[in-house]
N, CA, C and O atoms as a GROMACS GRO file, in nm:
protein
  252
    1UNK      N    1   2.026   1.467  -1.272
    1UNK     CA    2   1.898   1.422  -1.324
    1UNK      C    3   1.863   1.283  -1.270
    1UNK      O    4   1.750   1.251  -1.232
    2UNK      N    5   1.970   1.204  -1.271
    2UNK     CA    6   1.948   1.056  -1.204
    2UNK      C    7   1.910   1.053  -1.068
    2UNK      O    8   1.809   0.999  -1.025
    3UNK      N    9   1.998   1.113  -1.002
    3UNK     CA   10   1.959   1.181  -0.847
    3UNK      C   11   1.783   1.196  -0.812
    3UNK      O   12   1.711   1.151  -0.723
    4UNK      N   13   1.762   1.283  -0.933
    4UNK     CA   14   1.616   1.358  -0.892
    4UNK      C   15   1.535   1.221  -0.889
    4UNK      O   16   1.471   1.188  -0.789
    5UNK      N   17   1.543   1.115  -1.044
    5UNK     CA   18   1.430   1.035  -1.041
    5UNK      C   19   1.462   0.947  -0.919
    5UNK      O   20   1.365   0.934  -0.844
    6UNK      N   21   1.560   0.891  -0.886
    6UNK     CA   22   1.621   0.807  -0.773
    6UNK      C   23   1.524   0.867  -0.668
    6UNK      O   24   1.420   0.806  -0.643
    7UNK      N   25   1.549   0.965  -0.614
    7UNK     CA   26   1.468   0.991  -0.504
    7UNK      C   27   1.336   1.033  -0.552
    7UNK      O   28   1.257   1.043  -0.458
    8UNK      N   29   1.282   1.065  -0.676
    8UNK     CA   30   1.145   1.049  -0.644
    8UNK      C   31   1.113   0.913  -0.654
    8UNK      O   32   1.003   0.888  -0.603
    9UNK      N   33   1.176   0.806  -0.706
    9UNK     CA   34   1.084   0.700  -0.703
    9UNK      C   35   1.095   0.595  -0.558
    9UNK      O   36   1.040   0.489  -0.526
   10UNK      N   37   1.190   0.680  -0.498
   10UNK     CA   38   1.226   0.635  -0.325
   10UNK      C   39   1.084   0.687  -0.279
   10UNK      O   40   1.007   0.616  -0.213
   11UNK      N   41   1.052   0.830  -0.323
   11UNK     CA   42   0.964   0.866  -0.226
   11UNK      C   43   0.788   0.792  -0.279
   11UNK      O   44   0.692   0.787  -0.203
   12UNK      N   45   0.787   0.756  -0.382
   12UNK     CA   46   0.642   0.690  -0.447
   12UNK      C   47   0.673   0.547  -0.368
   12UNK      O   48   0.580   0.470  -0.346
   13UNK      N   49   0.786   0.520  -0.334
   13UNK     CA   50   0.788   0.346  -0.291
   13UNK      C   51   0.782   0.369  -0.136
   13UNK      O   52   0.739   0.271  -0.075
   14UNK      N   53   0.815   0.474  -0.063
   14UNK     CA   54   0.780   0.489   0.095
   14UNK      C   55   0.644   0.503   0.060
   14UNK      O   56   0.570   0.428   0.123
   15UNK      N   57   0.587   0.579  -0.026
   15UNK     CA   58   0.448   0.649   0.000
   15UNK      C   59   0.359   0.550  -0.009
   15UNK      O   60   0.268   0.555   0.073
   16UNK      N   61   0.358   0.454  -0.092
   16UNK     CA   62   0.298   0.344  -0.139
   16UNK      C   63   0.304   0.240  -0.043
   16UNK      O   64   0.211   0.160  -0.044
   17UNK      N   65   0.409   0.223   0.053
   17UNK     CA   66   0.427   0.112   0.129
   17UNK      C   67   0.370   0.162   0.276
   17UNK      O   68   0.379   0.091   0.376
   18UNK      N   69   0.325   0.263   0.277
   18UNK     CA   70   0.325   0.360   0.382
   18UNK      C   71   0.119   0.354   0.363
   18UNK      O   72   0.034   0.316   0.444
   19UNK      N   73   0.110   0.392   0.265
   19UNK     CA   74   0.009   0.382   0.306
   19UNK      C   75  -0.108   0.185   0.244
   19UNK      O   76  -0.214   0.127   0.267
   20UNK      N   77  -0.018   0.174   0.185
   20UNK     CA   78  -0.093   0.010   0.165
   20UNK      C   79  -0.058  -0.032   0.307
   20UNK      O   80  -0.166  -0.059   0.359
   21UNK      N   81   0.032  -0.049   0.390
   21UNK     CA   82   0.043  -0.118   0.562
   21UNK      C   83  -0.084   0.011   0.590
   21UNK      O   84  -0.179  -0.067   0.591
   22UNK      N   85  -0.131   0.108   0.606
   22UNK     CA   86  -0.224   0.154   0.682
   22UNK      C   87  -0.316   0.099   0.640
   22UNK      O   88  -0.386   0.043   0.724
   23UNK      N   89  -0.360   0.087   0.492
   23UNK     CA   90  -0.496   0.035   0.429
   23UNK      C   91  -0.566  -0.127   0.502
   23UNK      O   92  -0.678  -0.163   0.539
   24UNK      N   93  -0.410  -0.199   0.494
   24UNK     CA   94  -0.394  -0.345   0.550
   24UNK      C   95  -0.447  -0.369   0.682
   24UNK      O   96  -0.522  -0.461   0.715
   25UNK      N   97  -0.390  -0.254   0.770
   25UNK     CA   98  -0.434  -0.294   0.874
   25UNK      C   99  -0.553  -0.216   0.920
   25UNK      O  100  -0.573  -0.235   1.040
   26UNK      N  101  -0.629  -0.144   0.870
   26UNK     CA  102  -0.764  -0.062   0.865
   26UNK      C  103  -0.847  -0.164   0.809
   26UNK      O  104  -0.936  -0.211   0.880
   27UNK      N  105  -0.836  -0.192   0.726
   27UNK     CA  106  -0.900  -0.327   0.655
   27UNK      C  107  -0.882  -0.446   0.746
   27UNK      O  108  -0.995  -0.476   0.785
   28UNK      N  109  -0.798  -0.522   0.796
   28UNK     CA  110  -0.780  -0.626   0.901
   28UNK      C  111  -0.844  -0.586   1.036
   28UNK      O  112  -0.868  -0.688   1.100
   29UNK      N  113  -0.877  -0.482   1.098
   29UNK     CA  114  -0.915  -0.427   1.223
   29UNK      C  115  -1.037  -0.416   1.192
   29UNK      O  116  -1.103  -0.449   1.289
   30UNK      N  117  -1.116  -0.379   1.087
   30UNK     CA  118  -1.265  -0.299   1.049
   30UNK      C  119  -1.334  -0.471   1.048
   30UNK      O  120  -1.450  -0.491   1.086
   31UNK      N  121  -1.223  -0.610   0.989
   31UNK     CA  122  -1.269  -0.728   0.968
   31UNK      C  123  -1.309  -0.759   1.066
   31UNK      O  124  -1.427  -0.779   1.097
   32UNK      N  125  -1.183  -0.771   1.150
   32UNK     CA  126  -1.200  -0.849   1.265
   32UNK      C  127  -1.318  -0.744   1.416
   32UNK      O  128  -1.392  -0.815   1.484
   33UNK      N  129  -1.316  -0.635   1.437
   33UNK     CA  130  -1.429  -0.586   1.504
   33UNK      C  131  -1.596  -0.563   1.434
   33UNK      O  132  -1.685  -0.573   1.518
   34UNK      N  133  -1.623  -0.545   1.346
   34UNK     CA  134  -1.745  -0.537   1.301
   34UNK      C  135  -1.803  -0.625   1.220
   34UNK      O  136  -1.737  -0.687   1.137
   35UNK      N  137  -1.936  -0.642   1.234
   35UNK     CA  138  -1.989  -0.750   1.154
   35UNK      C  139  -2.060  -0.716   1.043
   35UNK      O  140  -2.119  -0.787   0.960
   36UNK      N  141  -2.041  -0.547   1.056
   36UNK     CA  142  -2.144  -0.506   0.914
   36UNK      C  143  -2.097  -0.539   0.805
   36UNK      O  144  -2.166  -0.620   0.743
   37UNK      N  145  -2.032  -0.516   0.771
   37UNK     CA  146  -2.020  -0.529   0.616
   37UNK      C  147  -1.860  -0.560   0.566
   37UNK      O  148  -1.766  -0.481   0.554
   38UNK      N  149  -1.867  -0.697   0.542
   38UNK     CA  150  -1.666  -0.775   0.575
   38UNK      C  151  -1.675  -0.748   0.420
   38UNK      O  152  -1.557  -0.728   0.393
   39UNK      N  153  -1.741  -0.736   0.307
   39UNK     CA  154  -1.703  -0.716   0.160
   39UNK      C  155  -1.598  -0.561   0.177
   39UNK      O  156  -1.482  -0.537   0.144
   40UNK      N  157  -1.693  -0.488   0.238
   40UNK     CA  158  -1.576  -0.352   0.213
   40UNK      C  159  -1.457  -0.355   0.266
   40UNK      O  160  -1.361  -0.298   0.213
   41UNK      N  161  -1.445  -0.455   0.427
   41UNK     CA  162  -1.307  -0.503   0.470
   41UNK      C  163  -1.204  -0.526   0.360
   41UNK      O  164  -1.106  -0.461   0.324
   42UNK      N  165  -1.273  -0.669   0.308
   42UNK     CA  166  -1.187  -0.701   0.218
   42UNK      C  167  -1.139  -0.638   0.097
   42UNK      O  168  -1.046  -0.672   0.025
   43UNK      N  169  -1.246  -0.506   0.084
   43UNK     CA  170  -1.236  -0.406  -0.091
   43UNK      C  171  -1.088  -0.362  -0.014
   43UNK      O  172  -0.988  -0.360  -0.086
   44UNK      N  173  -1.072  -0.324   0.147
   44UNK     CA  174  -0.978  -0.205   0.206
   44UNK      C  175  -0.879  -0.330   0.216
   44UNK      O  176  -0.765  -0.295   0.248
   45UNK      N  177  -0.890  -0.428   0.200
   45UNK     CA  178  -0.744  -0.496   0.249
   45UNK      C  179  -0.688  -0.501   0.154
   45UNK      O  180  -0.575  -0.454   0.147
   46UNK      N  181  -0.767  -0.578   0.016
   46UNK     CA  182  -0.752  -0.560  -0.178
   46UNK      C  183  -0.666  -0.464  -0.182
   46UNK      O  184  -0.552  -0.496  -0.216
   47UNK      N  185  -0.694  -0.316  -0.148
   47UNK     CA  186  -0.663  -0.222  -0.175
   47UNK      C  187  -0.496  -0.173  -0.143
   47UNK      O  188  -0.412  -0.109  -0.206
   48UNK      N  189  -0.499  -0.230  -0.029
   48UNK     CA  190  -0.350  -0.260   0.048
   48UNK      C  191  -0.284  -0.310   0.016
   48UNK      O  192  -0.183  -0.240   0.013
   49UNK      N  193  -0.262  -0.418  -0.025
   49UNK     CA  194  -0.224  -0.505  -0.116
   49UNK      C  195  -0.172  -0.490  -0.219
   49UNK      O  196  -0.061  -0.530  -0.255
   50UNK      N  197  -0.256  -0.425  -0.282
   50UNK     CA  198  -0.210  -0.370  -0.417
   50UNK      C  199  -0.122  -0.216  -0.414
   50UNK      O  200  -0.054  -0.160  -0.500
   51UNK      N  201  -0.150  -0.186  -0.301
   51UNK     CA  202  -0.033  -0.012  -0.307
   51UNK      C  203   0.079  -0.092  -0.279
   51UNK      O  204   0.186  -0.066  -0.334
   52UNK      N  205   0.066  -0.204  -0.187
   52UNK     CA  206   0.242  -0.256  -0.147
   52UNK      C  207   0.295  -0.332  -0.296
   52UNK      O  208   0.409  -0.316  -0.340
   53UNK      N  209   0.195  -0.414  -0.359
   53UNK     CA  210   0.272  -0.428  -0.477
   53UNK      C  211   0.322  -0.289  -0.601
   53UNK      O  212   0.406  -0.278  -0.691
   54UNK      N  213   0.243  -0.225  -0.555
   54UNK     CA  214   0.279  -0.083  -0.674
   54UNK      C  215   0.453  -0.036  -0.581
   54UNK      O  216   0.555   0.011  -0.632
   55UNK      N  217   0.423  -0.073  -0.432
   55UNK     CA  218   0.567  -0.049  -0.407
   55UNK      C  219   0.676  -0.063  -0.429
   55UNK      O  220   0.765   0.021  -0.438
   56UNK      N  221   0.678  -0.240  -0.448
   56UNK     CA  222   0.728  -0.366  -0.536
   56UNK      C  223   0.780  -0.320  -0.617
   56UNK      O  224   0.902  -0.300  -0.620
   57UNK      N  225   0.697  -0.291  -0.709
   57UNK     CA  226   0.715  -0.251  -0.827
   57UNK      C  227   0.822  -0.138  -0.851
   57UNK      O  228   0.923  -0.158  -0.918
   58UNK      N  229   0.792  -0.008  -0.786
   58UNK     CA  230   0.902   0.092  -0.773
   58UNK      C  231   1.011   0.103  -0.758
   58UNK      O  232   1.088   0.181  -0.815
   59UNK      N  233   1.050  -0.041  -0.615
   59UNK     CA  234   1.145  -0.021  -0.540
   59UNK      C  235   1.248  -0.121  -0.694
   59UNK      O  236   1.367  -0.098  -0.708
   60UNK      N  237   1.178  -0.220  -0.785
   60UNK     CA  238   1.266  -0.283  -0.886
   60UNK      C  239   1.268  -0.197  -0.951
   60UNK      O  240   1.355  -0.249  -1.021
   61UNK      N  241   1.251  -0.101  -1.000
   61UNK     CA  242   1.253  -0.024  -1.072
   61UNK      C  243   1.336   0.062  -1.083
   61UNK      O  244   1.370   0.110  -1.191
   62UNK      N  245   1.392   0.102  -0.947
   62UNK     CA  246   1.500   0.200  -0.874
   62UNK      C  247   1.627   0.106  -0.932
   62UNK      O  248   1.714   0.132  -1.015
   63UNK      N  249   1.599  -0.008  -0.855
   63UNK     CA  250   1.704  -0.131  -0.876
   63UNK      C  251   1.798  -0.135  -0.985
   63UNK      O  252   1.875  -0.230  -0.997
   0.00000   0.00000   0.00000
């Protein structure tokens, strides 16, 4: 039973870190090439940010 949650909360802390670094750098690339609209950049970088801390969070949690 320990096993099971162990690796699911391995796999919510890859998934989370996995995709907040994509959000990060979709958000940092969308900043730095376009000039339309840097608020939604920053909503997508926010957003990144916060999946890597939900990662944070998991990976102490495992701990």
């Amino acid at each position: 039973m320990a096993d099971d949650q162990d690796r699911s909360v391995r796999t919510y802390t890859i998934l989370f870190s996995a995709v907040g670094a994509v959000m990060l750098l979709v958000g940092l690339l969308d900043l730095l090439t376009t000039d339309d609209n840097a608020l939604l950049a920053w909503v997508i970088i926010a957003c990144g940010v916060f999946n890597i801390g939900l990662a944070i969070v998991f990976h102490r949690r495992r701990g």
